[in-house]
BAFI-3210 file (N, C-alpha, C; in Angstrom, 3 decimals, decimal comma, padded with zeros to 6 digits):
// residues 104
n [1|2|3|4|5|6|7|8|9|10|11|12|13|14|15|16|17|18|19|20|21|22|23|24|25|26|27|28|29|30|31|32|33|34|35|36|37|38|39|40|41|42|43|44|45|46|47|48|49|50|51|52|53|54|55|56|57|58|59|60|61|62|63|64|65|66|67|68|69|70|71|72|73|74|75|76|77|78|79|80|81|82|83|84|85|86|87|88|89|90|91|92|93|94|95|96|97|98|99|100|101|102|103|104]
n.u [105,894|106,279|104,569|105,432|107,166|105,084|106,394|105,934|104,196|101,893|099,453|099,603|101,895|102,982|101,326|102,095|104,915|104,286|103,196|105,477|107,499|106,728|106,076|108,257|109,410|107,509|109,109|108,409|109,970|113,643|115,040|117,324|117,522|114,930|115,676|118,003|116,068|114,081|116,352|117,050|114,352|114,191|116,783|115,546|113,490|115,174|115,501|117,419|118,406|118,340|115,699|112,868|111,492|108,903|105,834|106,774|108,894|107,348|105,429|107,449|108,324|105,776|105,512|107,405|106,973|104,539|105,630|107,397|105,786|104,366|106,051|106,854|104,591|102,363|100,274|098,337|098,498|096,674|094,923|096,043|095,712|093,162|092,424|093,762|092,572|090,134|090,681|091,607|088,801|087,562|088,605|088,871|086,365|085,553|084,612|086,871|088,835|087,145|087,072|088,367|086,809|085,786|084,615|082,387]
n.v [036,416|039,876|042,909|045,641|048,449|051,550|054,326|057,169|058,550|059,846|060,230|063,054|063,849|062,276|063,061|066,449|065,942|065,146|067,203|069,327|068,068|068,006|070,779|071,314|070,400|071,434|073,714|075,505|076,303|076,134|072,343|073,380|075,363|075,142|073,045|074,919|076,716|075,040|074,447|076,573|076,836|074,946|075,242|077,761|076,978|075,540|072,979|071,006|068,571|064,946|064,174|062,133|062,208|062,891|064,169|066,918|067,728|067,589|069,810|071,533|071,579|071,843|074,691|075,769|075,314|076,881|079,596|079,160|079,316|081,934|083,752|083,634|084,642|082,430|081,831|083,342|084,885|085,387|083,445|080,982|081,192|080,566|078,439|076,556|077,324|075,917|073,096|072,372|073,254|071,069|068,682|068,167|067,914|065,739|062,135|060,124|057,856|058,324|059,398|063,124|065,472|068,304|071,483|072,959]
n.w [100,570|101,309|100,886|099,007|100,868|101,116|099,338|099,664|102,553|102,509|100,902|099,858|099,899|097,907|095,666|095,736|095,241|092,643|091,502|091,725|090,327|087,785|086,864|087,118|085,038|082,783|082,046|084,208|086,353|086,730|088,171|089,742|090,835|092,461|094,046|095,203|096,480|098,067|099,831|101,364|102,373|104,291|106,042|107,340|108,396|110,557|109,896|110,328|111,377|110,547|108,282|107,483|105,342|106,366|107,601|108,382|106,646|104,304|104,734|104,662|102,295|100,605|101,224|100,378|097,725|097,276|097,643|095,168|093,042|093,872|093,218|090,883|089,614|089,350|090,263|092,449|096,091|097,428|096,160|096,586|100,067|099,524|098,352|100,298|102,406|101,816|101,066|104,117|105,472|104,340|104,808|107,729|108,172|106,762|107,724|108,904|106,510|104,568|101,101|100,630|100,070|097,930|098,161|096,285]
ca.u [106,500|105,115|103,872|106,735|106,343|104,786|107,483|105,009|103,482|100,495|098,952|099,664|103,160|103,202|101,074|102,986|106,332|104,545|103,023|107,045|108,414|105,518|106,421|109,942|109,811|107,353|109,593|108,236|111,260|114,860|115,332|118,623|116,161|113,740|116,979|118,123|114,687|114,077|117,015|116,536|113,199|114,405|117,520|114,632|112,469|116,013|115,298|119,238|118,608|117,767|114,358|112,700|110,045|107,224|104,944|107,989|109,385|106,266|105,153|108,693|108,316|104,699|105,615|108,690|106,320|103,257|106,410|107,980|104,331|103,469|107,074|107,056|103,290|101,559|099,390|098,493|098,751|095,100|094,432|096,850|095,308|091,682|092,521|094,523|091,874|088,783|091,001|091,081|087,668|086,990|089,476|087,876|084,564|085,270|084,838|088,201|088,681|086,381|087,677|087,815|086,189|086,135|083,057|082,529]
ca.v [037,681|040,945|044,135|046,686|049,701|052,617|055,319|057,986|058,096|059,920|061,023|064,458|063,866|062,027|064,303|067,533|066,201|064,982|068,537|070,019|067,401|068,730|072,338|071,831|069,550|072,304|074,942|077,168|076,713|074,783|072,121|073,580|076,814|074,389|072,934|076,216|076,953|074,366|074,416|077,704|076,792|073,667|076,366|078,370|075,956|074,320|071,688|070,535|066,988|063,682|064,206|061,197|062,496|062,605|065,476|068,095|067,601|068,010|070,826|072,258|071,118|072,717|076,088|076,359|075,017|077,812|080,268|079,606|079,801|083,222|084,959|083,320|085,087|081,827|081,628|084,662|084,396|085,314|082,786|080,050|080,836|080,123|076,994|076,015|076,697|074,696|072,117|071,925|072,794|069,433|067,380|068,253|067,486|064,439|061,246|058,502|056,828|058,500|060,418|064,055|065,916|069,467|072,042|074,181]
ca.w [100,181|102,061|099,902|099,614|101,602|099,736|098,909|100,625|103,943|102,733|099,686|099,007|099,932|096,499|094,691|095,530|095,048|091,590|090,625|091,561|089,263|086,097|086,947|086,631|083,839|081,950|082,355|085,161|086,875|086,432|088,977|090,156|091,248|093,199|095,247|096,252|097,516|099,437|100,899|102,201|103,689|105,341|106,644|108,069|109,562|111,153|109,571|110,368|111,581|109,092|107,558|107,366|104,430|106,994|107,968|108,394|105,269|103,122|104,694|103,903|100,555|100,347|101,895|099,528|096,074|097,148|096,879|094,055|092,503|094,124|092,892|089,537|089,552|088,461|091,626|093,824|097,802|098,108|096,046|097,388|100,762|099,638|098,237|101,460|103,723|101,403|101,392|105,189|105,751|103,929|105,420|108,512|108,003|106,268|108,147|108,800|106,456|103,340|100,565|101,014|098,322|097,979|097,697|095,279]
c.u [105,590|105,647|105,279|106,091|106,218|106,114|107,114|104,257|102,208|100,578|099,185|100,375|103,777|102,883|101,649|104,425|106,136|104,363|104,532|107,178|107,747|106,083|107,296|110,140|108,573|107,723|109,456|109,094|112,655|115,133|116,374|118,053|115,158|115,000|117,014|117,097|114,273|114,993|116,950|115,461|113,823|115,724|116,871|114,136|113,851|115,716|116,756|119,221|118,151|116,550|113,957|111,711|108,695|106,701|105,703|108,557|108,228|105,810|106,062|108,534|106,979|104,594|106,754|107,805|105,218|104,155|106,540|106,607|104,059|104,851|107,348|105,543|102,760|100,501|099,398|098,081|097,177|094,253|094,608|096,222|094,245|091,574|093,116|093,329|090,263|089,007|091,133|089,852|087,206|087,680|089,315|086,875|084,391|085,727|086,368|087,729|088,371|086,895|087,450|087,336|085,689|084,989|083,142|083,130]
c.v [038,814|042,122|044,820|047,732|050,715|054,115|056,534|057,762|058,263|060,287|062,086|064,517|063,635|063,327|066,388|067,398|065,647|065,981|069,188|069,813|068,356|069,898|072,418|071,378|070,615|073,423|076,307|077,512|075,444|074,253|072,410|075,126|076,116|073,850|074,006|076,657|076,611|074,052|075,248|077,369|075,974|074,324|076,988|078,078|075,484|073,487|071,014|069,086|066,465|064,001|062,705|060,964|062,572|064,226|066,804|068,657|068,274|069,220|071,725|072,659|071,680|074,573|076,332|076,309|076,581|078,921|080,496|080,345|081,212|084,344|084,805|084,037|084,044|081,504|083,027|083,942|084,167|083,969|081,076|079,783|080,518|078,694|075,859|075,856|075,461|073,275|071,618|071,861|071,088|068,593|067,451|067,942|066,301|063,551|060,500|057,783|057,247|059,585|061,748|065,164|067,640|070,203|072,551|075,327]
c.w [100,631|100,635|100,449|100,115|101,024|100,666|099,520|101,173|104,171|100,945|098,917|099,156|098,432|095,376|094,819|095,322|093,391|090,317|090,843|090,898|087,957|086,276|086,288|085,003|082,501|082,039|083,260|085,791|086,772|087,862|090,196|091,431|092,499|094,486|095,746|096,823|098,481|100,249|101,645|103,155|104,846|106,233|107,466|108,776|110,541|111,340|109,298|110,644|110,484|109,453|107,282|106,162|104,942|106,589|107,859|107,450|104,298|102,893|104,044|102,498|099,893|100,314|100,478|097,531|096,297|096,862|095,736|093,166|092,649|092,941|091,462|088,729|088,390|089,122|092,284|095,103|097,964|097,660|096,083|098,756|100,634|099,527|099,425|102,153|102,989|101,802|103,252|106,144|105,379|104,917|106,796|108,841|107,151|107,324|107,994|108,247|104,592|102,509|100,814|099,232|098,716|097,744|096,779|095,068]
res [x|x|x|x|x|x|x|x|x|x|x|x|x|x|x|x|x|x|x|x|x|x|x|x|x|x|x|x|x|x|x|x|x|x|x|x|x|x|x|x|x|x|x|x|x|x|x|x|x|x|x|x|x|x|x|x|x|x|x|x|x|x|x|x|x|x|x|x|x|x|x|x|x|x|x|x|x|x|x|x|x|x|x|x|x|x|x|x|x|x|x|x|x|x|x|x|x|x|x|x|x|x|x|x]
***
């Protein structure tokens, strides 16, 4: 019997579609609100063909969550982009393979 195949392709695919779910489910916004959103983005991006949940998708799904965040003012931009770029300084400068871990 082979291992089933994991449900996400990477990591933070999971964990941002599992901080959406918490959001919605502590009231920052009603799921019905989070649909129409991302549909819009994925409208924008012409994102019109099948999605397969990879790389395309997430981002979608990232770009449309740092939104809702900025207009619901529970996050500011400036401070959405700081956290964006730490996180890719690290993930950069971390070796294949080894967790990436974040500075200070």
């Amino acid at each position: 019997m082979s291992a089933p195949e994991p449900v996400f392709s990477e990591p933070w695919h999971a964990q941002v579609f599992a901080l959406t779910v918490h959001l919605s489910e502590a009231g920052h916004f009603a799921w019905p609100d989070w649909v129409r959103a991302f549909s819009a983005t994925l409208k924008r991006h012409g994102l019109t063909r099948d999605l397969d949940g990879g790389h395309d998708y997430f981002c979608a799904w990232l770009e449309t969550l740092e939104s809702m965040l900025t207009d619901r003012g529970l996050a500011a931009p400036d401070e959405i982009a700081r956290i964006r770029a730490g996180w890719e300084a690290a993930y950069l400068s971390t070796p294949h393979g080894a967790p990436v871990q974040l500075a200070d």
